[in-house]
N, C-alpha and C positions, 0 to 999 in steps of 0.2 A: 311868862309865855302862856299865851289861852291855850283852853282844851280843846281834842277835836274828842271831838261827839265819835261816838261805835258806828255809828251809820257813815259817816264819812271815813271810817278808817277801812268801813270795812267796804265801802267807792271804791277807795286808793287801791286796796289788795285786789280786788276785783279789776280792774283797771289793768293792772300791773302782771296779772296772770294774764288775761287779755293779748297784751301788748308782747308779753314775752313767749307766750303758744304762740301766736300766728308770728314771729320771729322764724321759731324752732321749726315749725309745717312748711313755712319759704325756704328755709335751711333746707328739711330733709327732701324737699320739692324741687330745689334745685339738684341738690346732689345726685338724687336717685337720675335725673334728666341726665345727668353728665353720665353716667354709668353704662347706656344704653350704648351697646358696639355691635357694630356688628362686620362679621369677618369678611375678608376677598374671596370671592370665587363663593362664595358663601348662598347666593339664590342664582336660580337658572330663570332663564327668562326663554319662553316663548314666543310666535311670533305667530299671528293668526290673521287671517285677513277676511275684514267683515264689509259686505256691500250690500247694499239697498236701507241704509239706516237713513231714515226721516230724520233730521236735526230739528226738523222745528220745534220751541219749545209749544208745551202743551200748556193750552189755555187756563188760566184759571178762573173758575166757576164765580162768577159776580151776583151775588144774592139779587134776588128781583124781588118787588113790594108788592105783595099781595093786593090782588083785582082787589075794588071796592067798588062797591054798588052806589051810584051817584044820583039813581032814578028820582029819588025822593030829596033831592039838596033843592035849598032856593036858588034864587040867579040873584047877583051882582053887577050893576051896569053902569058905571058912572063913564057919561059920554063926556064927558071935560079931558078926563084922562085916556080916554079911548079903551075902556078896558073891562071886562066881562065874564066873569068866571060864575062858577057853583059850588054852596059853601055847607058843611052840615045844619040842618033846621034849628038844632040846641045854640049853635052857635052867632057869637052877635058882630057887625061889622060897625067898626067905629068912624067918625068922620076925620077924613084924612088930616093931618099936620105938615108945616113945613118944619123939616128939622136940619139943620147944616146943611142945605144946598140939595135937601131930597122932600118929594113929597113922602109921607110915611102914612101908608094905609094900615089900620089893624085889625087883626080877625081874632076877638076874643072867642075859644074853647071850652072857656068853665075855669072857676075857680082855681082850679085844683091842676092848671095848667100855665106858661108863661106863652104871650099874646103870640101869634104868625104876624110875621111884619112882611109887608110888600112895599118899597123902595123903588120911588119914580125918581129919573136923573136925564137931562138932555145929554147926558156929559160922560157919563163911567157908570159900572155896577157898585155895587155897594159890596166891601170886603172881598171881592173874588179874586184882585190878583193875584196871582202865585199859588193857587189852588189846585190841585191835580183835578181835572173835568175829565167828562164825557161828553159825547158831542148827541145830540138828539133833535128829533122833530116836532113839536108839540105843534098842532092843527094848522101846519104849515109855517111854523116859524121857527129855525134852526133857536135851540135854547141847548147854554151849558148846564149840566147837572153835576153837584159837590155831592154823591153819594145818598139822591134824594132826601138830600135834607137843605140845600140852597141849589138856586135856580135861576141862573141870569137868561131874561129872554129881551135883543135889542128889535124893535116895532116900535111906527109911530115915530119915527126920531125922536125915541124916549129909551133911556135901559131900565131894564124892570127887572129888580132882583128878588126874588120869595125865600123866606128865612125862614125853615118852621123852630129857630132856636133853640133854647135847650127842652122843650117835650118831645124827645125822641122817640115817645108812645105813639104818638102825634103823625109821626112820616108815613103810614098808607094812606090815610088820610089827605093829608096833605098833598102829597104826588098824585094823589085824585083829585084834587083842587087847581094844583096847577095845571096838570093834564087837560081839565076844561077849560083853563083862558083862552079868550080870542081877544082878539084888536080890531 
């Protein structure tokens, strides 16, 4: 018969306490639940009568993206795609690709960042189904917003989706970027 090694023995005991305390805690966890009684006639009950209570529930406070100053961004125009925004100066705009059935614009931020992608489609947004939105107005064109960090706006009989991805350092930025597209 092999050895077990101390370190495995002492797995198993460890293991084995484990498994047999939270037994004993469900044991005495239930029991004590069963024990709870309580007697007839045992609470009186009042009866009060309240009127003018507001049911509606109370809003909850939705974080908003801090203003960002856009004065100094350059401008973006590619009239093929119909489309025209303003992007920080540091920042580089790549020449668009087609990628499964999408134009794919990029806006590189810097190294030390992963690319803003903007997604042209005659057809559908890019990932947004089933997404909890908000409904908004970006320079007169109803656009869905995913918690400004994606951004379906349908113009052009094109959907244009804005992804700022995983740099979520990136979203005031960004929501100031989309906030300046036009068609």
């Amino acid at each position: 018969m092999p050895k077990i090694s101390a370190q495995s023995k002492t797995f198993i005991a460890l293991f084995c306490f484990a498994v047999v305390g939270t037994y004993l805690c469900l044991l005495l966890w239930a029991n004590s639940a069963g024990n709870i009684s309580v007697k007839p006639n045992s609470v009186t009950h009042t009866q009060t009568k309240i009127t003018n209570v507001d049911t509606a529930p109370t809003p909850t406070p939705v974080p908003t993206t801090p203003a960002v100053d856009t004065s100094g961004w350059k401008t973006y125009n590619d009239s093929k795609d119909g489309l025209s925004f303003l992007y920080k100066p540091g920042w580089k705009v790549l020449p668009a690709v087609n990628k499964n059935g999408y134009i794919v614009l990029q806006i590189d931020p810097g190294s030390k960042y992963y690319n803003i992608k903007i997604y042209i489609n005659p057809k559908e947004f890019y990932v947004m189904d089933g997404l909890p939105t908000k409904t908004e107005t970006i320079n007169g064109q109803t656009a869905l917003n995913v918690n400004d960090a994606l951004y379906g706006i349908e113009a052009n009989n094109n959907y244009y989706t804005f992804d700022v991805g995983m740099s979520m350092s990136l979203v005031p930025d960004f929501s100031a970027l989309v906030h300046t597209v036009k068609f």
